[in-house]
N, C-alpha and C positions, 0 to 999 in steps of 0.2 A: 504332140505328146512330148513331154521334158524328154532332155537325152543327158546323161552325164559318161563321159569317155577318160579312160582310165589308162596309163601306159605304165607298164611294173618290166623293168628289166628282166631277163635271167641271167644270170649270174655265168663270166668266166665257166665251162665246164660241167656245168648245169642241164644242156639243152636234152642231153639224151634222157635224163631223169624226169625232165618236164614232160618229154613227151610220151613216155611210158605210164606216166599218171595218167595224161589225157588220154592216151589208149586206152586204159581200162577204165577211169572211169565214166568215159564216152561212148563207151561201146555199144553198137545199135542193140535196142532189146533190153541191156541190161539192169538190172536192179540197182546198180549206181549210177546210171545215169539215169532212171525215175526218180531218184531221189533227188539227186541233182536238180533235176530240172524242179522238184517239185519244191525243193529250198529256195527257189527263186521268186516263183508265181507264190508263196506262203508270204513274200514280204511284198508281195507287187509289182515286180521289175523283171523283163525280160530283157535276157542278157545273153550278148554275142563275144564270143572270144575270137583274136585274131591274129595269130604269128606272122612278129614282124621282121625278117630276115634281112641285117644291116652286116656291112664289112665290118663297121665298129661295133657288132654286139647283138644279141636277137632280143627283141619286146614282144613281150604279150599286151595285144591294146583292149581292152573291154569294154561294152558299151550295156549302159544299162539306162532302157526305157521304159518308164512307165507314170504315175502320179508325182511320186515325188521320189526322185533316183537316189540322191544325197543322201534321202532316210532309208530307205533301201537299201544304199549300200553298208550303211552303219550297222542296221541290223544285221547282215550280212557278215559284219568285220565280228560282232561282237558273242553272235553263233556260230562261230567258224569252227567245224570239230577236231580235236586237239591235235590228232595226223596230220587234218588240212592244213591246219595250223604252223605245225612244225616243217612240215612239204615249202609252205608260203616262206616260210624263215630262211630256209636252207639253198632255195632254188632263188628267191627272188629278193631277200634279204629284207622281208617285210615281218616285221614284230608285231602280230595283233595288240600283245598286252603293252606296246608304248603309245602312245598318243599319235594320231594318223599325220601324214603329211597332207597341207594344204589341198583342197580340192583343184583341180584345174579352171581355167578361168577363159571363157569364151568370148575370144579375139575378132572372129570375123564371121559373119552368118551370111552367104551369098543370097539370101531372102529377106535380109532386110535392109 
């Protein structure tokens, strides 16, 4: 199955904000994380987040599997609701409404 993996900064002073979102809207049970989850599987793509805890800085890494990840994630960037949106701007200094940055590009695959 495609994989496309994603690494988004947080931002200087950020981390505690970040994770107050992913608390709630992760929360076991909750009606935003149904949603959540169901905004994903509506374009195809199952998708893992993963805090990455560096001396220089914390990333969030994503990984999104399914047909075709790239269109997945577009659709994703382009329905993104305008809180999400503003959250993604704020915490991780990503502008839905500018033109994306480059996709990542797959260097070494120990299977092939």
């Amino acid at each position: 199955m495609p994989l496309l993996t994603i690494s988004m900064p947080i931002l200087p002073g950020k981390k505690e904000k970040w994770q107050k979102m992913m608390d709630d809207l992760l929360a076991p049970g909750s009606e935003s994380r149904k949603e959540f989850t169901e905004s994903r599987e509506s374009v195809g793509v199952h998708e893992r987040t993963f805090l990455q805890e560096t001396p220089h800085g914390d990333f969030v890494i994503l990984t999104f599997e399914g047909e075709n990840p790239e269109k997945s994630f577009e659709k994703i960037m382009s329905n993104m609701p305008p809180d999400f949106a503003e959250f993604a701007k704020d915490v991780h200094g990503l502008d839905v409404n500018s033109p994306p940055p480059p996709l990542p590009k797959l260097i070494y695959d120990s299977k092939e």
